[in-house]
C-alpha positions in Angstrom: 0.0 0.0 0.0 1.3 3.6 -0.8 2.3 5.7 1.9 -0.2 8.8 2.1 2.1 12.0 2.0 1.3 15.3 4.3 0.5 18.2 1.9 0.1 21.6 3.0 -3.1 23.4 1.3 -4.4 26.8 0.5 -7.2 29.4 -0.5 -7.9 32.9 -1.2 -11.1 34.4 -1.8 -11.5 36.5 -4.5 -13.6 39.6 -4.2 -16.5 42.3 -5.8 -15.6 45.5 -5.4 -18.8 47.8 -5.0 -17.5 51.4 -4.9 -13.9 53.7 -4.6 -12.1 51.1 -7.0 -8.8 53.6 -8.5 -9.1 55.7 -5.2 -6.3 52.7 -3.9 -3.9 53.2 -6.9 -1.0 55.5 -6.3 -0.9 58.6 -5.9 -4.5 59.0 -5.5 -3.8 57.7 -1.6 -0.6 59.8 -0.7 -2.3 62.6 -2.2 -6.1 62.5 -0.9 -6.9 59.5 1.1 -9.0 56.8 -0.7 -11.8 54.1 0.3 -13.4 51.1 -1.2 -15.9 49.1 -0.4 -16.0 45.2 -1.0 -16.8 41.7 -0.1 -15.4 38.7 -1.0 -17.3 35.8 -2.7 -17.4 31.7 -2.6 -14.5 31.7 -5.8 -11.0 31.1 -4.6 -7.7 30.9 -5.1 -5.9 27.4 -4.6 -2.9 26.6 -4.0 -1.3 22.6 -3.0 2.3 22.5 -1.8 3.9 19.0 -1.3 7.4 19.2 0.6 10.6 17.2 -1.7 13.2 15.6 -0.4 15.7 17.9 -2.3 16.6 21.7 -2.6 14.2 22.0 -6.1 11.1 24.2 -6.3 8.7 23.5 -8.7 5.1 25.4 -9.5 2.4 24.2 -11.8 -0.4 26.1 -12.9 -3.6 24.6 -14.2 -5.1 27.6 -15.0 -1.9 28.7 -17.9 -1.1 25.1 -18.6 2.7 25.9 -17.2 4.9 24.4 -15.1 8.5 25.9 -14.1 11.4 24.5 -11.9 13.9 25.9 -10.3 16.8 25.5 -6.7 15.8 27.1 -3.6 18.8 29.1 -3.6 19.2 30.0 -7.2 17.9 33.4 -8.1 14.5 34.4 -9.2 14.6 35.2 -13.0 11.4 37.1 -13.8 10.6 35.9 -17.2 6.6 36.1 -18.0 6.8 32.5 -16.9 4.8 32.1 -13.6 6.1 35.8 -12.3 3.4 35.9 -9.7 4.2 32.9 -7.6 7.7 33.3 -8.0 7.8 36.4 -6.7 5.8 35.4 -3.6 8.3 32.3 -3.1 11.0 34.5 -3.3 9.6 37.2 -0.9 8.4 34.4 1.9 12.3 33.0 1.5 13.8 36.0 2.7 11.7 37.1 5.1 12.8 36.5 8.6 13.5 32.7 7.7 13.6 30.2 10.5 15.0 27.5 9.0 16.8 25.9 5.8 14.2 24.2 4.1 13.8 21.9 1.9 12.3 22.0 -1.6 8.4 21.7 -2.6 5.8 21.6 -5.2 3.5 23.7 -6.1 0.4 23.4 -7.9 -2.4 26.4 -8.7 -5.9 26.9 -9.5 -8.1 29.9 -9.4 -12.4 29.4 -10.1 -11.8 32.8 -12.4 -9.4 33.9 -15.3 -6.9 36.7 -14.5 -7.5 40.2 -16.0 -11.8 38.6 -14.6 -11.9 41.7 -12.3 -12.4 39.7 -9.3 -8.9 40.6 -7.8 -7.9 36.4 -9.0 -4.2 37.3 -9.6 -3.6 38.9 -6.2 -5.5 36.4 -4.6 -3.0 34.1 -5.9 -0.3 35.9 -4.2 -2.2 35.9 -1.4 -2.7 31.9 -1.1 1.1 31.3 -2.4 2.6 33.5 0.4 0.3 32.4 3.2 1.0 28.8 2.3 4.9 29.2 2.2 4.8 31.0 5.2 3.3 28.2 7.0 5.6 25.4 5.1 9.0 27.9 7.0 6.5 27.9 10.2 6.7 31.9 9.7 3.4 33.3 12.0 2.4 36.2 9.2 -0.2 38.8 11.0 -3.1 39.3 8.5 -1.8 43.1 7.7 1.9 41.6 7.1 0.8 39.3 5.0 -0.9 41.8 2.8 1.8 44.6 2.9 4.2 41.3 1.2 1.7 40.8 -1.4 0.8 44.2 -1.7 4.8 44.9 -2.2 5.9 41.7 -4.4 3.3 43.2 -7.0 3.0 46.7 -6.8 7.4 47.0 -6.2 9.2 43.5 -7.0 7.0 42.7 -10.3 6.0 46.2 -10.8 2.5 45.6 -11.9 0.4 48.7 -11.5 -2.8 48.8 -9.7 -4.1 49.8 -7.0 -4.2 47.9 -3.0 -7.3 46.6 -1.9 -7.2 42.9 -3.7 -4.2 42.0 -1.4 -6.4 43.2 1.3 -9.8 41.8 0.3 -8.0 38.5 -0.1 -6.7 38.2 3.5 -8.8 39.5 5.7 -12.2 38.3 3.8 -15.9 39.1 4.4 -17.5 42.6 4.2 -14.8 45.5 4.3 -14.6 49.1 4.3 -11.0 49.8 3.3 -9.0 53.5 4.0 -6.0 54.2 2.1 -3.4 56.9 3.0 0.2 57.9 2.6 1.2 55.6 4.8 -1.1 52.7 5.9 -4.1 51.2 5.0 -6.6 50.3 7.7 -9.7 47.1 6.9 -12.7 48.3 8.2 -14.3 45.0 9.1 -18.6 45.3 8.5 -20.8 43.0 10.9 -23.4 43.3 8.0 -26.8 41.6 9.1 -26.8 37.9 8.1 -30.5 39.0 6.7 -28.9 41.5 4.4 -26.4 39.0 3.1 -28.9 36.8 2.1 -31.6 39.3 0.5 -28.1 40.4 -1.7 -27.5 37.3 -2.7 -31.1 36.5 -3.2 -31.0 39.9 -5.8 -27.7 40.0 -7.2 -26.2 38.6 -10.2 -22.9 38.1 -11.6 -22.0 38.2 -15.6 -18.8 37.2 -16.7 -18.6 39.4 -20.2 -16.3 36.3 -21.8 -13.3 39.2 -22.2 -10.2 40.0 -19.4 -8.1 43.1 -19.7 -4.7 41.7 -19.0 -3.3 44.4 -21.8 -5.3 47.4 -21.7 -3.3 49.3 -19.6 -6.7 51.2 -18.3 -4.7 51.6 -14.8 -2.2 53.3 -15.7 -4.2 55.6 -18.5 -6.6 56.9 -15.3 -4.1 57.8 -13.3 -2.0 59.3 -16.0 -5.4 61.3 -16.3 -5.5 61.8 -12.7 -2.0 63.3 -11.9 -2.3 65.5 -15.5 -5.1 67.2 -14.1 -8.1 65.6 -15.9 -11.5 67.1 -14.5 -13.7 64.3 -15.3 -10.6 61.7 -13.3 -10.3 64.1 -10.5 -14.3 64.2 -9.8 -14.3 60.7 -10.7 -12.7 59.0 -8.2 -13.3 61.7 -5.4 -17.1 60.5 -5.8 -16.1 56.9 -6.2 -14.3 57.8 -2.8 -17.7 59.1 -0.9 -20.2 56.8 -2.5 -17.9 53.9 -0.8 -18.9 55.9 2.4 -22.3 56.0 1.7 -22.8 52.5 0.3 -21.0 51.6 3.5 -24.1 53.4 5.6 -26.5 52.0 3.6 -25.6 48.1 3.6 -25.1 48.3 7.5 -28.5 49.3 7.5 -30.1 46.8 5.6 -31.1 48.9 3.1 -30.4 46.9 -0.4 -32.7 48.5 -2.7 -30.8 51.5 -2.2 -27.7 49.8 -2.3 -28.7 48.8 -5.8 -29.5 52.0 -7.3 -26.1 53.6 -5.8 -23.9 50.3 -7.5 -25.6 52.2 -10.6 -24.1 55.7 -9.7 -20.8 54.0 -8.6 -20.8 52.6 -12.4 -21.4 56.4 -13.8 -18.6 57.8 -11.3 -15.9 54.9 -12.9 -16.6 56.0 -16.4 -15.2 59.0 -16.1 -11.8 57.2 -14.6 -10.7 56.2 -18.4 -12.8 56.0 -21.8 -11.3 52.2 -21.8 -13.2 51.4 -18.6 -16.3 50.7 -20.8 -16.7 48.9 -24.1 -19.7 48.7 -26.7 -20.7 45.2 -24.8 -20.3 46.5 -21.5 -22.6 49.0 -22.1 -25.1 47.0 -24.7 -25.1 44.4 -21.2 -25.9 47.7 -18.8 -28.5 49.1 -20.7 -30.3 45.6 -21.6 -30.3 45.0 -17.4 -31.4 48.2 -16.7 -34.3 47.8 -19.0 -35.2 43.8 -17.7 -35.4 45.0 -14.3 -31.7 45.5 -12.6 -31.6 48.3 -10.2 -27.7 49.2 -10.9 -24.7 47.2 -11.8 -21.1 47.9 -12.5 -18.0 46.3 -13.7 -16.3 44.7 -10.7 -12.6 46.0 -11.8 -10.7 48.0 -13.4 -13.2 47.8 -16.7 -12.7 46.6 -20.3 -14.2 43.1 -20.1 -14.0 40.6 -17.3 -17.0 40.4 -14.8 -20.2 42.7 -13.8 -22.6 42.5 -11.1 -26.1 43.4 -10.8 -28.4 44.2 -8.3 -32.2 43.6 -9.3 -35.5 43.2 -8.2 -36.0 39.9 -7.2 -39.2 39.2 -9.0 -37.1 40.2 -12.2 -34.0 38.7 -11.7 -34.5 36.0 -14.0 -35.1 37.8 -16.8 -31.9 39.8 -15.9 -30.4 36.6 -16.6 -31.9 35.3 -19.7 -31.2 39.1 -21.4 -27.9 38.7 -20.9 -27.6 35.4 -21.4 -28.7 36.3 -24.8 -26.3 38.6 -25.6 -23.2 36.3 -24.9 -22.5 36.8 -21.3 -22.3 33.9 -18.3 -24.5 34.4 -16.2 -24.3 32.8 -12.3 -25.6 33.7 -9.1 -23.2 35.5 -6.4 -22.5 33.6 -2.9 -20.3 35.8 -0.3 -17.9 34.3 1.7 -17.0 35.6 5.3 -13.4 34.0 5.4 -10.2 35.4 4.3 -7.1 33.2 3.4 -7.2 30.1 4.8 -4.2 26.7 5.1 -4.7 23.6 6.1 -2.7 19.9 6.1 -4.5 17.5 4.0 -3.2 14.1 2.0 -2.3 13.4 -1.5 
């Protein structure tokens, strides 16, 4: 009989983001404080590692069909070839190591494409560096471990975007998020279990079949943004207070509301970039709108990848079937209340 072999397992939630997405990306924080509001959902980030009996690191991701290899102590080439997870290996490694340890394996899956809009490739990070932290026995505080992934991204890989993925992944649930010069502080919300359940009871989530990964609509809204821009600069200082008042307004139960102000949150992230919409994006708005949605946005940075929608119950189904006719997946949204998570397991 085989012997069963200890593995060390992993997952990250990925996340909607309801209002103040671009208030998080630099300089917008340093120079005027920004806030989002989010919640992560029941669609992770997954992550295996299986400890070797030699000095070799392996990762294999099923979700780009790749697999790399390479020795503990050799260093990290960044080559377009798994960048993400090597980067996180190679942070967790030099951090405040405890030991000489041996080699692992790796493998990867995430339930959503990256460039989706769901935050899938920090989430990633997020899973990798929790999960090698616990392989070294490092004890990573939930704000350490999202300053690493926020830094391995943002500085080592020099990725633009903005902070609250990194953030959304580890701490989980319901947040309100402030960003400033210096720190970023998670506003945990108890939102009412009965509130949780009516949004998921109303709210939809439309994956438009298109991700973003070379768009470059970050870095064109904040070009915008620090040239002076009018319709960037009121933009994302009204993304910044309807997180605020979303934040008021969920706490209180108040989803119909909520619904009508994801709609306003929408308008406000248009003026970010003209690449945040598309012709489909906005064909899939309009048709909602008119089928019975109450609002709806684009859950990232825009140009394809996933919406949600907020609709009257009664009409959410022919939400659905609208844009299920115009070439969009349509599923319905489940929260989840748990940030990263690792556990042993077998295999």
């Amino acid at each position: 009989m085989q012997r069963q072999r200890t593995v060390l397992r992993s997952r990250a939630p990925l996340r909607v983001s309801f209002a103040g997405g671009g208030t998080d990306v630099a300089p917008f924080p340093e120079r005027e404080g920004g806030a989002v509001l989010s919640a992560t959902i029941s669609s992770f980030a997954y992550c295996t590692l299986r400890p070797r009996e030699d000095d070799r690191v392996t990762v294999a991701s099923l979700d780009y069909g790749m697999s790399i290899g390479f020795g503990i102590d050799e260093p990290v080439v960044y080559d377009g070839r798994l960048d993400l997870p090597k980067a996180a290996i190679a942070r967790v490694l030099t951090h405040g190591m405890v030991r000489q340890p041996l080699g692992f394996d790796l493998f990867l899956h995430t339930n959503a494409p990256p460039g989706s809009g769901l935050g899938s490739s920090s989430a990633v990070i997020v899973s990798v560096v929790g999960l090698v932290a616990e392989y070294l026995g490092l004890d990573l505080q939930p704000y350490e471990l999202a300053e690493m992934a926020c830094k391995l991204e943002r500085d080592d890989l020099g990725i633009p975007g903005g902070l609250q993925d990194q953030y959304a992944a580890t701490f989980g649930g319901f947040n309100y998020m402030e960003f400033g010069p210096s720190e970023v502080v998670v506003n945990p919300l108890r939102v009412p279990d009965a509130t949780v359940h009516e949004l998921e009871h109303n709210m939809l989530l439309a994956y438009t079949g298109r991700t973003r990964t070379s768009d470059h609509i970050i870095e064109d809204q904040m070009d915008r943004y620090t040239a002076g821009n009018q319709d960037a600069l009121e933009g994302l200082r009204a993304q910044r207070e309807l997180a605020s008042t979303m934040k008021r307004v969920l706490l209180r139960g108040e989803v119909d509301k909520f619904g009508a102000l994801l709609g306003e949150a929408w308008a406000e992230k248009r003026r970010l970039s003209p690449k945040v919409s598309t012709p489909l994006i906005d064909e899939a708005m309009a048709t909602a709108l008119k089928n019975g949605a109450l609002g709806g946005k684009v859950t990232g940075a825009g140009g394809g990848g996933y919406m949600i929608f907020c609709c009257e119950f009664e009409r959410r189904h022919l939400v659905a079937d609208a844009l299920i006719k115009l070439g969009l997946t349509v599923s319905e949204l489940v929260f989840s209340r748990e940030g990263v998570t690792t556990w042993r397991g077998h295999g």
